[in-house]
DSSP file (Angstrom, degrees, kcal/mol; ACC not computed):
  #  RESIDUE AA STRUCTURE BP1 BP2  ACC     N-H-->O    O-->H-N    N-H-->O    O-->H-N    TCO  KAPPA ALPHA  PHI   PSI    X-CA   Y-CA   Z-CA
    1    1 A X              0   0    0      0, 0.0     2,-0.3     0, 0.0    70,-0.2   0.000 360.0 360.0 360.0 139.6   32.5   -7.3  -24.3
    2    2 A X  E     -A   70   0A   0     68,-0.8    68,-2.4     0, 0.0     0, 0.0  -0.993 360.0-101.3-149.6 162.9   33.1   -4.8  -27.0
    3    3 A X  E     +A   69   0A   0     -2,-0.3    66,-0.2    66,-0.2     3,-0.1  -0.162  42.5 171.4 -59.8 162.4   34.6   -1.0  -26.9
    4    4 A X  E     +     0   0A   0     64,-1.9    44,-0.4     1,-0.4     2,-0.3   0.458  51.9   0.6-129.4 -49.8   31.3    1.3  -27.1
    5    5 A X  E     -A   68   0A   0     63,-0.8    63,-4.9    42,-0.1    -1,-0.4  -0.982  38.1-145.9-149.4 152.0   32.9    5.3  -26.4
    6    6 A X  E     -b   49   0B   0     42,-1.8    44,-1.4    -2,-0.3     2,-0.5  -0.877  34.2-164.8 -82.0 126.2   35.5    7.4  -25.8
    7    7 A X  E     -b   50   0B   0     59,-0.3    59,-1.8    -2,-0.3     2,-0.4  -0.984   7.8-176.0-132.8 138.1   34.2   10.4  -23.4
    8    8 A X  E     -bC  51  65B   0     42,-3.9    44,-2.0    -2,-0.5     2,-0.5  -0.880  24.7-125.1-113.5 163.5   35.8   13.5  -22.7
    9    9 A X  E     -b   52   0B   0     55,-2.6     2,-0.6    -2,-0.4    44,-0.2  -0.691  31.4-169.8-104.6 145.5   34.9   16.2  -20.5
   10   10 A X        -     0   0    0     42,-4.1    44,-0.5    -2,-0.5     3,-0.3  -0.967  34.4-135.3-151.3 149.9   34.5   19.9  -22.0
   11   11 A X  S    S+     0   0    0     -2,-0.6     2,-0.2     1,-0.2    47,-0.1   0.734 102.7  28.5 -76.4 -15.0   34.1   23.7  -20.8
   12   12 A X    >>  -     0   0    0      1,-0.2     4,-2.7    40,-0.1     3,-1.2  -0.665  57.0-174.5-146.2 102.5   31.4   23.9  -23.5
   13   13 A X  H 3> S+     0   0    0     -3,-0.3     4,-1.6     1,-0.2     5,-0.3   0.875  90.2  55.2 -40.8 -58.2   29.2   21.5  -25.1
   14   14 A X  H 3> S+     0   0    0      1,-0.2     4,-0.9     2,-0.2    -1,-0.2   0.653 113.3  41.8 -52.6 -36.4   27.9   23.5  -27.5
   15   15 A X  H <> S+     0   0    0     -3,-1.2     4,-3.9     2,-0.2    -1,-0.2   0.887 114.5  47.6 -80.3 -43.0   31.2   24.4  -28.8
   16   16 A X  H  X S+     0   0    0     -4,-2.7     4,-1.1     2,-0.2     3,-0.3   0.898 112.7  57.3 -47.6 -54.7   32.9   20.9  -28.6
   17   17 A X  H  X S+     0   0    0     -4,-1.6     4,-2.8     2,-0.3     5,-0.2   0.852 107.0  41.0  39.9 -84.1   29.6   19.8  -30.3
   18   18 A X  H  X S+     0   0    0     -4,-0.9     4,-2.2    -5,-0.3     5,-0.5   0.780 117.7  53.4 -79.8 -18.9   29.8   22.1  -33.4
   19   19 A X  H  X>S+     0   0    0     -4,-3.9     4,-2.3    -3,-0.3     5,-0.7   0.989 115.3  39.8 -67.7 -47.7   34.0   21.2  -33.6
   20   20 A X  H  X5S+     0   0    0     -4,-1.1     6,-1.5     2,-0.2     4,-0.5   0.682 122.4  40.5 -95.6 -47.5   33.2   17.8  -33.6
   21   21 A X  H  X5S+     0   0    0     -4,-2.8     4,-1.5     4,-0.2    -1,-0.2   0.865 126.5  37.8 -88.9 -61.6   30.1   18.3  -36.1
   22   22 A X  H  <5S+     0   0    0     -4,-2.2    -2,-0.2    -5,-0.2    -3,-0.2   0.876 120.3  35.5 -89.3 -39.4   32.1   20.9  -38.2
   23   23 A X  H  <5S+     0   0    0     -4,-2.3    -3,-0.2    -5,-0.5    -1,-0.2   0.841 131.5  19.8 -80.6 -49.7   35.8   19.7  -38.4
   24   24 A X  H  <<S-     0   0    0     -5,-0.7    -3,-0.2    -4,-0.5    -2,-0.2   0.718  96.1-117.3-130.6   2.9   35.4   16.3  -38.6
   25   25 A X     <  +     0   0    0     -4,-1.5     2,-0.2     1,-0.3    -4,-0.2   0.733  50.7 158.6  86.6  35.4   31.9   15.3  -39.7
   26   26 A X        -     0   0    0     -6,-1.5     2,-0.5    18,-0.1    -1,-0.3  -0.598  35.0-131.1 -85.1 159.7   30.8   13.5  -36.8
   27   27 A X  E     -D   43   0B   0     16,-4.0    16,-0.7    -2,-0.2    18,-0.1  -0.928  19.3-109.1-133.7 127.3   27.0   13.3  -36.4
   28   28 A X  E     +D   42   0B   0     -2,-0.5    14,-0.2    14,-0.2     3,-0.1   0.018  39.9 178.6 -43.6 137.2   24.8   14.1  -33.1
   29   29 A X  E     -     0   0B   0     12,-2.4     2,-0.3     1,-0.3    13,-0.1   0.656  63.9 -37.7 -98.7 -72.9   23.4   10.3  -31.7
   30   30 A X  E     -D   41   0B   0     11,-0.8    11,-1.0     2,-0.0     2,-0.3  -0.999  57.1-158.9-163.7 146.9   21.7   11.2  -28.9
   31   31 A X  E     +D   40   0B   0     -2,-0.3     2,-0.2     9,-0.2     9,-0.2  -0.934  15.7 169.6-141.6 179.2   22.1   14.1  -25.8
   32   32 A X  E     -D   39   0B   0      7,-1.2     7,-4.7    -2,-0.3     2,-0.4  -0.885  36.1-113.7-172.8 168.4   20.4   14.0  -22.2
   33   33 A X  E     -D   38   0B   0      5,-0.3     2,-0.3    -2,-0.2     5,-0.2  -0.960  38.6-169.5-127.4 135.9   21.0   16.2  -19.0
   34   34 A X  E >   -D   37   0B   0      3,-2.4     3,-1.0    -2,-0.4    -2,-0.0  -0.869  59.2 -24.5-147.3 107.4   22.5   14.0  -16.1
   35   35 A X  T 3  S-     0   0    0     -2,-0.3     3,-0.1     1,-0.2    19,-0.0   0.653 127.5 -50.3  73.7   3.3   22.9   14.8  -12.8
   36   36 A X  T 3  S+     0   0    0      1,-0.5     2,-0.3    18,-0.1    -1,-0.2   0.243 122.6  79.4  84.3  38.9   23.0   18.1  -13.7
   37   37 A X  E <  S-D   34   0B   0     -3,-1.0    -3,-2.4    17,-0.1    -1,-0.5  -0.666  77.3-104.6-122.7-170.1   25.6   18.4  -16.7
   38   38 A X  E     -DE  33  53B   0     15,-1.1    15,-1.2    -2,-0.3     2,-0.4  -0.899  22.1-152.3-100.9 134.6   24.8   17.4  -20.5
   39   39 A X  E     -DE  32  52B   0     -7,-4.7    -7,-1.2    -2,-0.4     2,-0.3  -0.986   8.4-172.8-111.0 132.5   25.8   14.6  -22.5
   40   40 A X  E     -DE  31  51B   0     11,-2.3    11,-1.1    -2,-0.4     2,-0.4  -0.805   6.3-161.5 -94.3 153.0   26.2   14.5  -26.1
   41   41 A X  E     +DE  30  50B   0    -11,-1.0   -12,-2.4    -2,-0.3   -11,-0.8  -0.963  15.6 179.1-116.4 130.8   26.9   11.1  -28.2
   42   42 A X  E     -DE  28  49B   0      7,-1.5     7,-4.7    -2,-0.4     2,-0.3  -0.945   5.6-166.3-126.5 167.4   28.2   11.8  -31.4
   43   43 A X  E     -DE  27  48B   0    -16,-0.7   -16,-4.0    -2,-0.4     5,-0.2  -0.958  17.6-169.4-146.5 141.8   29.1    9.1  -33.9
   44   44 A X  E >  S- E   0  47B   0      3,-2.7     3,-1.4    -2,-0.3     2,-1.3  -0.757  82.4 -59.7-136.2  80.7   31.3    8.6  -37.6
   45   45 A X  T 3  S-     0   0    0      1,-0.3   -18,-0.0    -2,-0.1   -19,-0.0  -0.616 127.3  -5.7  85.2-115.2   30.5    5.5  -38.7
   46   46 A X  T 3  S+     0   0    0     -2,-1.3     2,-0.3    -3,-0.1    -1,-0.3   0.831 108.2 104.0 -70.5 -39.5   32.0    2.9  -35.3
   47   47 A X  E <   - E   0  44B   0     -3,-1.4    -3,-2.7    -4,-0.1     2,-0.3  -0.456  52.4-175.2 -71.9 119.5   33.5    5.9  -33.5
   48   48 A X  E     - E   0  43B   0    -44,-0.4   -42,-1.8    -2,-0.3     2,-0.5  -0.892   5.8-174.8 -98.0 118.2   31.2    6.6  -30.9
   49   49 A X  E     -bE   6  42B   0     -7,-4.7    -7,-1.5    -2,-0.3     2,-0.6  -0.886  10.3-155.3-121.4 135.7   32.5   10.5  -28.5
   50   50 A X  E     -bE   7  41B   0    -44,-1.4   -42,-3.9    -2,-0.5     2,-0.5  -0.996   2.6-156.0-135.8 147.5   30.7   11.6  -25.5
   51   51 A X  E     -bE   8  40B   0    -11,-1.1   -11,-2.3    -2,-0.6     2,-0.3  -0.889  10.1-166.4-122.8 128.9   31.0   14.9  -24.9
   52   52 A X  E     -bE   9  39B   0    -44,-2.0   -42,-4.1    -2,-0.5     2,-0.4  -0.983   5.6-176.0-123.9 132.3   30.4   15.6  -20.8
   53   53 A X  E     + E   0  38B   0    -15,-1.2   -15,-1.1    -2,-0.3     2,-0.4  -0.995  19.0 176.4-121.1 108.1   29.8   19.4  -19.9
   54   54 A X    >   -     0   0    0    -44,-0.5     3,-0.8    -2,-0.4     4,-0.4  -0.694  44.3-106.3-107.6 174.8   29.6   19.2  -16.1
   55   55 A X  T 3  S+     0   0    0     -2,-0.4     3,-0.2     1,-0.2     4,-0.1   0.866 126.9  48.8 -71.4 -17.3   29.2   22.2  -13.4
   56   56 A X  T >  S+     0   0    0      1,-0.2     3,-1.6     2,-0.1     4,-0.3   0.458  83.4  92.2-103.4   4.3   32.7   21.6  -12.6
   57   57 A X  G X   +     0   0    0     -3,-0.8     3,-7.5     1,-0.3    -1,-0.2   0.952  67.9  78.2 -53.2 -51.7   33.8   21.5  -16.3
   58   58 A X  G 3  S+     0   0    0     -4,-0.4    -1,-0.3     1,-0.3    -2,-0.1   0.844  94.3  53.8 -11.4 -55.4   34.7   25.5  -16.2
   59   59 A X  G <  S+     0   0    0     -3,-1.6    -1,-0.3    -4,-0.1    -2,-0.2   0.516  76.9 122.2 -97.9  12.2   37.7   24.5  -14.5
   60   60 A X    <   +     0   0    0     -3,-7.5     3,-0.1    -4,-0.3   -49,-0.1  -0.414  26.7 173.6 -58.5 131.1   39.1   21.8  -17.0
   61   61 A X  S    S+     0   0    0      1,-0.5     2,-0.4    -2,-0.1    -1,-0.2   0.831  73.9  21.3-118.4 -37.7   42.4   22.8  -18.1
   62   62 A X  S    S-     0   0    0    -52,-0.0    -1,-0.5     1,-0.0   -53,-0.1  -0.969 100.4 -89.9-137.1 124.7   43.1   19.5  -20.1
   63   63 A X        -     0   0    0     -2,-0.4     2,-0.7    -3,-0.1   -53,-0.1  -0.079  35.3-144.1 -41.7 144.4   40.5   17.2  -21.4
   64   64 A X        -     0   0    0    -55,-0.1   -55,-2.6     2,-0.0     2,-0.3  -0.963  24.4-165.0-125.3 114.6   39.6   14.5  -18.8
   65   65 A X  B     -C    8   0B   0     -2,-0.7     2,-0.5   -57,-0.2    46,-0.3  -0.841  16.5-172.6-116.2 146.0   38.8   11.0  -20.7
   66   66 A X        -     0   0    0    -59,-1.8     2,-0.4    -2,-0.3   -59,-0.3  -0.840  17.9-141.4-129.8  93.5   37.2    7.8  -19.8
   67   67 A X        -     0   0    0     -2,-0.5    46,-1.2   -61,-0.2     2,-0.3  -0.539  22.2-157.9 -68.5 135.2   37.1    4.6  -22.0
   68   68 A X  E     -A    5   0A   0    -63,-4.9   -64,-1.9    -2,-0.4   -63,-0.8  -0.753   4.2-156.0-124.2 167.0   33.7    2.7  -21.8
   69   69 A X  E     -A    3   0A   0     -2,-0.3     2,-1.8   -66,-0.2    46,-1.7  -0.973  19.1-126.3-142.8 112.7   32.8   -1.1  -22.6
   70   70 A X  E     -A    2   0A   0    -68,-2.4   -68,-0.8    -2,-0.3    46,-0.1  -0.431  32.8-161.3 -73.8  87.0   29.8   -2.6  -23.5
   71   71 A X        -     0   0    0     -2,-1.8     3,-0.3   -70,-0.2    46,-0.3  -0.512  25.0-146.4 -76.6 146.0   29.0   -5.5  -21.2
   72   72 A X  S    S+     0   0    0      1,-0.2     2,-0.4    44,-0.1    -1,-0.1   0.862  98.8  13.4 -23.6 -70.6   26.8   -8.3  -21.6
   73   73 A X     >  -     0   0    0     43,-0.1     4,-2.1     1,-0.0     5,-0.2  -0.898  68.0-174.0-126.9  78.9   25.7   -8.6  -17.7
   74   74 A X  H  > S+     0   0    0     -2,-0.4     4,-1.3    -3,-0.3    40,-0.1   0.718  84.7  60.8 -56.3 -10.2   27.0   -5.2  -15.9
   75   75 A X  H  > S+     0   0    0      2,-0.2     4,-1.9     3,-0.2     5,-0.2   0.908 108.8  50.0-108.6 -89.4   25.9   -6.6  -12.3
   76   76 A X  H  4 S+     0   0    0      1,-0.3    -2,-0.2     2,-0.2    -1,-0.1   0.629 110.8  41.6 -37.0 -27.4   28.5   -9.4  -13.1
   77   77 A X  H >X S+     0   0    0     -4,-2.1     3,-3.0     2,-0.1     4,-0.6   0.966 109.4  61.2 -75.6 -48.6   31.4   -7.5  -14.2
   78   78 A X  H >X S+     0   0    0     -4,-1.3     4,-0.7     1,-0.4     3,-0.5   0.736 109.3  45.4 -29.2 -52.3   30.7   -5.0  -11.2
   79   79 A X  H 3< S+     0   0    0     -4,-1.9    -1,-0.4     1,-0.3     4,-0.2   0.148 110.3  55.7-100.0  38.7   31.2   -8.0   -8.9
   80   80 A X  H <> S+     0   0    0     -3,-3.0     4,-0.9    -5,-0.2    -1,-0.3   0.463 108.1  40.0-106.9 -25.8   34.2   -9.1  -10.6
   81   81 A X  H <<>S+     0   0    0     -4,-0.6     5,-2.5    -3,-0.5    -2,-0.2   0.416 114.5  59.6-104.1 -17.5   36.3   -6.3  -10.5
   82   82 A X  T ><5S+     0   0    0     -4,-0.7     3,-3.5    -5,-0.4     4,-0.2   0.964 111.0  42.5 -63.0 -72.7   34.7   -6.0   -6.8
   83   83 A X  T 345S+     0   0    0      1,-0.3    -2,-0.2    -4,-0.2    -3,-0.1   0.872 111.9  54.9 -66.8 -38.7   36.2   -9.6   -6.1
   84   84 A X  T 3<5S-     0   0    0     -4,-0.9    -1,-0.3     1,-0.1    -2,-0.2   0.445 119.8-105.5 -75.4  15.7   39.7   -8.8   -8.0
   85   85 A X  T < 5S+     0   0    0     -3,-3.5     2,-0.2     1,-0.2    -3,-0.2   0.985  72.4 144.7  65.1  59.5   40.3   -5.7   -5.8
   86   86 A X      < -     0   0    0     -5,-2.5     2,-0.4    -4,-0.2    -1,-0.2  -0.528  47.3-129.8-101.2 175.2   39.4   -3.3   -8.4
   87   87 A X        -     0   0    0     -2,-0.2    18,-1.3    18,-0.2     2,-0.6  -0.989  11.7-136.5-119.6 149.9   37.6   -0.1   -6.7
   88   88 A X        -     0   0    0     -2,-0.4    16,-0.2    16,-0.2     3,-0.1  -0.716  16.5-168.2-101.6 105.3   34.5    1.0   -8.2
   89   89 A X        +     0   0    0     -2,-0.6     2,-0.2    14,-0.2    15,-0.1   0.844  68.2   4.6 -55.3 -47.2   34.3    4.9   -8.5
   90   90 A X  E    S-F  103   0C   0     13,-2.4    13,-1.3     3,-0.0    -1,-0.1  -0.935  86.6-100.1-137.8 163.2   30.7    5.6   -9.4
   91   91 A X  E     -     0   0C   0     -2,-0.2    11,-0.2    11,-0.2    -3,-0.0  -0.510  29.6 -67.4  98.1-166.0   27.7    3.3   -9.6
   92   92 A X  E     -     0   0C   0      9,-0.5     2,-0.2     1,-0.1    10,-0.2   0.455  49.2-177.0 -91.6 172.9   26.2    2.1  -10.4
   93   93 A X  E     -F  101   0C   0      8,-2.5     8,-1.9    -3,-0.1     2,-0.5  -0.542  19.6-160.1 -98.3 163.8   23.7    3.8  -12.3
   94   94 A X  E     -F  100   0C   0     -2,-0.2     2,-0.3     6,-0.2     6,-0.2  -0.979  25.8-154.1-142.0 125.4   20.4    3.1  -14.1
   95   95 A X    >   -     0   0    0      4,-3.2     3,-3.2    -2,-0.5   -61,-0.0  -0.673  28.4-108.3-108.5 156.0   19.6    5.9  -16.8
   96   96 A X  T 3  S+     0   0    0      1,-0.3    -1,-0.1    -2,-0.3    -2,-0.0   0.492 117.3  62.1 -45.3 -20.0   16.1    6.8  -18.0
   97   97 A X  T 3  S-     0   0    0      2,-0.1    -1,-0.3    21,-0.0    -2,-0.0   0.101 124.7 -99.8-130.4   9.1   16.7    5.2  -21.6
   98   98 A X  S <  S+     0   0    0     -3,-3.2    -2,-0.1     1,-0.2     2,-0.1   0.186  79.2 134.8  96.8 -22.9   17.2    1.7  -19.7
   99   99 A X        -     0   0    0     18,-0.1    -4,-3.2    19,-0.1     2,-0.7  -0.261  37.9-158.6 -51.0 129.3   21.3    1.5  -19.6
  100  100 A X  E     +FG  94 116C   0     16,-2.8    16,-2.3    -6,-0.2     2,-0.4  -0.928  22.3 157.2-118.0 128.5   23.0    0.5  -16.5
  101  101 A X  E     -FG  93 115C   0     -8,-1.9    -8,-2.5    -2,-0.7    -9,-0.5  -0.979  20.0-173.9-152.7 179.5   26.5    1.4  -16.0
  102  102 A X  E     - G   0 114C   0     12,-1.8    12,-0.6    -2,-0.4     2,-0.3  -0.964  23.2-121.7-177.6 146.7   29.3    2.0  -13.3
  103  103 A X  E     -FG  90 113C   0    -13,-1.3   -13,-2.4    -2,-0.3    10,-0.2  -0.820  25.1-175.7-111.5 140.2   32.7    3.3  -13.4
  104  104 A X        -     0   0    0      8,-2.5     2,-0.3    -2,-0.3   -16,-0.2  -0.541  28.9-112.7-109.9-171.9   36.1    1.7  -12.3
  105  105 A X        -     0   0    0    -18,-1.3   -18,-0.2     6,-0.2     6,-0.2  -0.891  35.2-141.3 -99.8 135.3   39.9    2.3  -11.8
  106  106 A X    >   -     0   0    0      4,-0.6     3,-1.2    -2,-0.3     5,-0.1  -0.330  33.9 -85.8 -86.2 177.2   41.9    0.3  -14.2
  107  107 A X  T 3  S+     0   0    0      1,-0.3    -1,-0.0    -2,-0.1    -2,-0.0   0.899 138.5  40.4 -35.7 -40.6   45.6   -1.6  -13.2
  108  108 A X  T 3  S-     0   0    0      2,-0.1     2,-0.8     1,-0.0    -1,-0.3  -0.331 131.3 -97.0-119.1  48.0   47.5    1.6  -13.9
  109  109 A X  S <  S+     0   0    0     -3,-1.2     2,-0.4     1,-0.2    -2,-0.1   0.556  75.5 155.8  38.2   8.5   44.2    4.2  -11.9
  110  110 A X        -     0   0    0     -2,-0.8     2,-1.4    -5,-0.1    -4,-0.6  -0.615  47.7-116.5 -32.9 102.0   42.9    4.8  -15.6
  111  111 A X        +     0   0    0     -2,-0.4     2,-0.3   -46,-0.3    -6,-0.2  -0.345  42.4 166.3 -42.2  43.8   39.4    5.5  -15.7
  112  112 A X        -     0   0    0     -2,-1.4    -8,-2.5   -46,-0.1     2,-0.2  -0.434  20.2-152.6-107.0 140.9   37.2    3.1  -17.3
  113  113 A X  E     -G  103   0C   0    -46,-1.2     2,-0.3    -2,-0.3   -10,-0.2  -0.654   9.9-151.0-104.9 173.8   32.7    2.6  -17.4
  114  114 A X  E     -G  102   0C   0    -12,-0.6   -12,-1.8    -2,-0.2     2,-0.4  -0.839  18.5-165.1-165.0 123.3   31.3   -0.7  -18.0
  115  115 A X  E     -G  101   0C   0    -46,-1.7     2,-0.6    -2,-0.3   -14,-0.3  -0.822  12.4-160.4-133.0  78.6   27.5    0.0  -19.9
  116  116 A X  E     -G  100   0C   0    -16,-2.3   -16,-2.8    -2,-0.4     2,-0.9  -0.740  21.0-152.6 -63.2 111.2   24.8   -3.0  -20.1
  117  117 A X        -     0   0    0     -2,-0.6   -18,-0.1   -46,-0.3   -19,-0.1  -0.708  13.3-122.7 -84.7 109.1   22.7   -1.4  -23.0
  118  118 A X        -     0   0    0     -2,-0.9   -19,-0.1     1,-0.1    -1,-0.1   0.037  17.0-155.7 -45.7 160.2   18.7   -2.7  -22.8
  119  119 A X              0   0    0      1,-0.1    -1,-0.1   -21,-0.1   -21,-0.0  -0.044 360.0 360.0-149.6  44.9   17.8   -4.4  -26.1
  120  120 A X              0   0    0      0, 0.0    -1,-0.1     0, 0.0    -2,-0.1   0.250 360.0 360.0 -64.4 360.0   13.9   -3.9  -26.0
């Protein structure tokens, strides 16, 4: 397993985007529409940021963050955290670009995804 992103949620991609672009010299990866919000990846070297714009983002008063983890076998953590009484929030999912992931609750109700990236 190894860290992959950091994501926050934002009231405006576009803007978060061009802060993130303009201030600190991160550089656009990849974006997609999901579920009907946006995703950005932007990247500086290791640091990997996902920028989430959802319909419910308007009402973000404080960024809302998720750490995510690049598993080997996502089906195997899934039922591992199943079988240690973890609860599984969302998922999982299987995205257009071949990625499977699904989101838990950590110890302390910290937010965390779990990502099998395809390697075609």
């Amino acid at each position: 397993m190894k860290f992959h992103h950091i994501a926050l949620e934002v009231k405006d991609i576009e803007v978060s985007r061009s802060f993130y672009q303009d201030y600190l010299g991160l550089e656009e990866e990849t974006q997609f529409e999901l579920m009907g919000g946006k995703i950005a990846f932007l990247t500086l070297g290791n640091l990997r940021i996902e920028l989430i714009q959802t319909q419910d983002s308007e009402h973000v008063t404080s960024g809302r963050i998720h750490l995510c983890f690049e598993v080997k076998d996502m089906e195997h953590a899934l039922i591992r955290l199943i079988k240690d009484g973890y609860y599984i929030t969302e998922g999982p999912y299987f995205l257009a670009n071949g990625w499977k992931t699904f989101f838990s609750t950590g110890p302390d109700a910290e937010i965390l995804e779990f990502l099998e990236i395809s390697r075609d």
